[in-house]
N, C-alpha and C positions, 0 to 999 in steps of 0.2 A: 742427472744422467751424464756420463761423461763421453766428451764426444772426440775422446782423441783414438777409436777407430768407428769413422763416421761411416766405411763397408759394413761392419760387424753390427754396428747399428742401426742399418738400413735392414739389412738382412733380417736380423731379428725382430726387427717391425713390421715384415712380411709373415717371417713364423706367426708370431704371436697372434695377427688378426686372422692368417691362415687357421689356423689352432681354434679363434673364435666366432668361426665361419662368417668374418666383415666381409661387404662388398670391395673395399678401399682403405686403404692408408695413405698418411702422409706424411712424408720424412722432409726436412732442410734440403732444398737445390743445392746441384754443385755438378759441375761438367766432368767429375769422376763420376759419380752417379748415375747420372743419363747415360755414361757410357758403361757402366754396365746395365742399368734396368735395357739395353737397347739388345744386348746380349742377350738375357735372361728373356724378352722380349718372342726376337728371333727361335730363341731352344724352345721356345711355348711353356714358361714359367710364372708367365704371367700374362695378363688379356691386356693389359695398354697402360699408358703411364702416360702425362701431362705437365707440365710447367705451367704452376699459378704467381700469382702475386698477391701472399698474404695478408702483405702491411705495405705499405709505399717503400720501395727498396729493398723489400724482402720477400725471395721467392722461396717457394715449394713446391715439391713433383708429389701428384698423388698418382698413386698405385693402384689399379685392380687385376 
């Protein structure tokens, strides 16, 4: 998967589990991200989003 538009790949990781009625996704952190899931947030797009840590040094935001 190519992650040089890591928006359009976030996005489509909401579609797709939206699509698959998931509770949750989870995409690669990055403070572009949070700022829009904070957006998308706000508009009521989504019910909340999180900041984990995967692996030591490597975080993830899950989505529901």
């Amino acid at each position: 998967m190519s992650m040089s538009d890591p928006l359009g790949d976030m996005l489509t990781r909401i579609r797709n589990a939206q699509a698959r009625k998931l509770a949750s996704v989870t995409t690669p952190a990055s403070n572009l991200r949070a700022n829009v899931l904070e957006v998308l947030l706000k508009e009521g797009y989504i019910r909340s989003y999180e900041r984990t840590e995967a692996a030591p040094g490597m975080s993830e935001i899950r989505i529901e």
